[in-house]
N, C-alpha and C positions, 0 to 999 in steps of 0.2 A: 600307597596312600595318595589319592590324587587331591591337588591342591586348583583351586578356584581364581583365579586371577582375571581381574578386572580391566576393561581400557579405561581409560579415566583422563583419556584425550578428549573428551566431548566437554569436558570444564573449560580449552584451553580454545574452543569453535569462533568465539566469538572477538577473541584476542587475536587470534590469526587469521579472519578477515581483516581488523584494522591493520593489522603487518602486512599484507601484503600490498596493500598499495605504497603504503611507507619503501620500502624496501625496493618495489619498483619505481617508485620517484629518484629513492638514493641511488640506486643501481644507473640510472637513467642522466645523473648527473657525476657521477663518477665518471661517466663515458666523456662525457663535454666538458671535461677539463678544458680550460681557457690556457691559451699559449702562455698568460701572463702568468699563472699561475705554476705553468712547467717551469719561466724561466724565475720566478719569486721562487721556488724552491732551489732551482739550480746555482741561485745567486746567492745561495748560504757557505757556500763555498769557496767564494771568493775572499780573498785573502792569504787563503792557508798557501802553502806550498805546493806548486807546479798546477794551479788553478787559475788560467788569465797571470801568470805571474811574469811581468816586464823583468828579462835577463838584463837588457841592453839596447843601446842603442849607437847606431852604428852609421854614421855618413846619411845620417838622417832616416834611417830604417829601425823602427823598432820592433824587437825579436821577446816575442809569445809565447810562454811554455802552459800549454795546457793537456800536458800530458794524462792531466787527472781524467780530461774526459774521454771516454772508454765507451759512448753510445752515440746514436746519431741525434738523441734529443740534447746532450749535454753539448753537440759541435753546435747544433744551429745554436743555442744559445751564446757560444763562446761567437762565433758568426755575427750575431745580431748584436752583438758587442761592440763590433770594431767599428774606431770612425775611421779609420785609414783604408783605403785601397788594399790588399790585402792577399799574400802571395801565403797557399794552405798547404801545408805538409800532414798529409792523412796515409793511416797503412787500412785505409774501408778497403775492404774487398770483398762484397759482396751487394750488387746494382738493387737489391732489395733493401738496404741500409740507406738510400739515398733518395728519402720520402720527399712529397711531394714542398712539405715545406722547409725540410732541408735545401733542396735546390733554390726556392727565391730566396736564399740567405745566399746559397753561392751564387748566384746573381746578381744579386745586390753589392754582394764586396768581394769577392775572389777574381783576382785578376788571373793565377797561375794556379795549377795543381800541381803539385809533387808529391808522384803516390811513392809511399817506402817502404822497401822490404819485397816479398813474395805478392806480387797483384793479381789480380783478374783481369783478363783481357775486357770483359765485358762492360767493367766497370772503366778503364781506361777510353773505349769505344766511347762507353755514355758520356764522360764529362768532356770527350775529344766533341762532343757533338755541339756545345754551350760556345765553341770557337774563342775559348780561350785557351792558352798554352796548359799541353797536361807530357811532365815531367817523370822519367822512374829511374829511380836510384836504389840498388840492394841496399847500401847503410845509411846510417843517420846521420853521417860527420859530410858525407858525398849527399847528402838531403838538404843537409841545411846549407850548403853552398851554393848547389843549384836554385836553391829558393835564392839566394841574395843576390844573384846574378838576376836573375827574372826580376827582380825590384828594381824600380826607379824610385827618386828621394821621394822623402813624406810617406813610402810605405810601411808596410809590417808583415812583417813572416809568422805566422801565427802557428805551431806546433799543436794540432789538436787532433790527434787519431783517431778518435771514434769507434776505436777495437781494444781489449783489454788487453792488460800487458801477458806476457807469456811466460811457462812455466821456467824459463831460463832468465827471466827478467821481469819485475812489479813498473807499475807505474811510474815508481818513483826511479829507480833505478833509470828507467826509460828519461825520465825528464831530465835526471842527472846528466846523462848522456848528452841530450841535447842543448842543455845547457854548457856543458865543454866544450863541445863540437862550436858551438858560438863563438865560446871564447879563444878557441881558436883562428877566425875572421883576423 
């Protein structure tokens, strides 16, 4: 028995010219997200636990756990934060994570790098290149000492990875960590 079936897409011709410019406009400004807007999203954040959250402060140095941030849009934000001079503990290990406006944020306030954990050389090369001091420490307790040595007073040691936490440990676990390790100072 053959059955007759119609398109009945030619109703819908004149609706889907007006969509498509729509859709290329929307599409066209989804791309040009404004920096303010990355960071007015990333700033919802703030408050909760291991978010910009001040541990301590210490001979005049105060110690950052932003362990939450787990990208490189969530560091330059924590970055573009700081009013302090500003000594960064990051485990980035990968020199494609370290966009071009990430870097005027570590330029602007990074005085030290201390990369933690397993690194890249390549990525160690890039930030040796910005001629300020770039730090590697396997743990986190030997990370955040070496950050408070590299400070002079009025700084801040800001704790902001920019890589997610690992199957062995969450974010949180992670900030917990370096929250200790502080308290041990």
């Amino acid at each position: 028995m053959p059955t007759h079936k119609t398109n009945n897409f030619s109703l819908f011709e004149k609706e889907r010219e007006k969509a498509n410019p729509m859709v290329a406009t929307l599409a066209s400004r989804l791309v040009n997200i404004r920096k303010k807007n990355i960071a007015a999203s990333l700033s919802d954040f703030e408050g909760s636990s291991h978010k910009l959250e001040r541990v301590k402060t210490l001979k005049d140095i105060d110690f950052i756990d932003d362990s939450r941030s787990t990208n490189p849009n969530s560091v330059w934000y924590a970055l573009q934060s700081m009013t302090k001079p500003t000594v960064w503990i990051t485990g980035i290990d990968e020199v494609e994570k370290l966009t071009s406006d990430l870097m005027e944020q570590i330029s602007a306030h990074v005085k030290a790098v201390v990369l933690q954990g397993v690194y890249n050389t390549d990525v160690y090369d890039f930030l040796a290149q910005l001629d300020i001091p770039v730090f590697v420490e396997m743990n986190l307790e030997d990370a955040v000492r070496q950050a408070f040595y590299a400070c002079d007073r009025n700084y801040a040691v800001l704790f902001s990875p920019g890589v997610n936490g690992t199957a062995q440990m969450t974010y949180r676990e992670r900030g917990d960590k370096f929250q200790a390790a502080v308290g041990q100072l």
